[in-house]
C-alpha positions in Angstrom: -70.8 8.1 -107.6 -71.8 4.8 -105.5 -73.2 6.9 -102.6 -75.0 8.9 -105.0 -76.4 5.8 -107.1 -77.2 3.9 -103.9 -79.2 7.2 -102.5 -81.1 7.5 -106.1 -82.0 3.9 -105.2 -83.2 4.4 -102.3 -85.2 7.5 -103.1 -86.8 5.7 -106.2 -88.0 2.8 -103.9 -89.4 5.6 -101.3 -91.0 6.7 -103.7 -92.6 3.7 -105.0 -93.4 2.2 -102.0 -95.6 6.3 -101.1 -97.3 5.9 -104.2 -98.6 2.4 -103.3 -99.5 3.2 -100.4 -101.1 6.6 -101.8 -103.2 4.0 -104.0 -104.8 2.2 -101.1 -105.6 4.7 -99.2 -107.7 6.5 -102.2 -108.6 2.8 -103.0 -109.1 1.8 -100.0 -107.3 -1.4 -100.4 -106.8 -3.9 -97.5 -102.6 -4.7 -97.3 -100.1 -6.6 -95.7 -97.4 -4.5 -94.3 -94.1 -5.6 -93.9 -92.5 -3.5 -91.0 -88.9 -3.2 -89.3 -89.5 -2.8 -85.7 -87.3 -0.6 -83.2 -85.2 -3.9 -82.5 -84.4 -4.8 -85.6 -86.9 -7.0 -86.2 -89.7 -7.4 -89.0 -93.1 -7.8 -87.7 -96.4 -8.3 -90.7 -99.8 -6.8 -89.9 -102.9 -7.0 -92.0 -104.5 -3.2 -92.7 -107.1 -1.3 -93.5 -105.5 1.8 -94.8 -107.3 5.3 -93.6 -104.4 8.3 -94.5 -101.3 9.1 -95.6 -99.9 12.4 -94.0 -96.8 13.4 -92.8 -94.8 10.5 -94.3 -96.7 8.0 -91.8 -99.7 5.9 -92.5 -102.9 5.9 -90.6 -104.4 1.9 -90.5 -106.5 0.1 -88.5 -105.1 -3.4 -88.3 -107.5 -6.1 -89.2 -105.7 -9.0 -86.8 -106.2 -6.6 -83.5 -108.8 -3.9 -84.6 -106.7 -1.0 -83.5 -105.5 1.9 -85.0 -101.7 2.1 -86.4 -99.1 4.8 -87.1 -96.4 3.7 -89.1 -93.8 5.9 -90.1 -93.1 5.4 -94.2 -89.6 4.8 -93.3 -90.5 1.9 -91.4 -92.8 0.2 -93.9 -90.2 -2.7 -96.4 -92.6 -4.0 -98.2 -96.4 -3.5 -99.1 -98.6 -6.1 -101.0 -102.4 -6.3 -101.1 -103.8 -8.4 -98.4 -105.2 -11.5 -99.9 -108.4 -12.4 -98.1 -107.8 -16.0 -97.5 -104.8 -15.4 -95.3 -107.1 -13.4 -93.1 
């Protein structure tokens, strides 16, 4: 029951954090992405928000002006980009 709970958990914040995302895209709505890297790490990038397809976002990041891929599963945390931090 745990696992189960724990999975429903996980699923419903999946699912939140795709329909914010969803949002800004159709919005177009500059965010800061929070994102766990291959090593473990967390990295932040400011983006611009272009697609969602394939459970992976399409973004050009503001801070180096090139295009990202991020795959859903990567992304923690999402929050609109406030434009005195950049």
């Amino acid at each position: 029951a745990r696992v189960r709970a724990a999975r429903d958990d996980s699923s419903d914040e999946s699912a939140w954090l795709r329909r914010q995302v969803q949002a800004a895209v159709k919005a177009r709505t500059p965010l800061m992405v929070e994102v766990r890297l291959p090593d473990g790490g967390v990295a932040e990038y400011p983006l611009e928000p272009i697609g969602l397809a394939g459970n992976r976002l399409r973004a050009r990041d503001r801070r180096s002006e090139i295009e990202r891929t991020l795959p859903l599963s990567s992304i923690l945390r999402v929050r609109p980009l406030d434009s005195a931090t950049n």
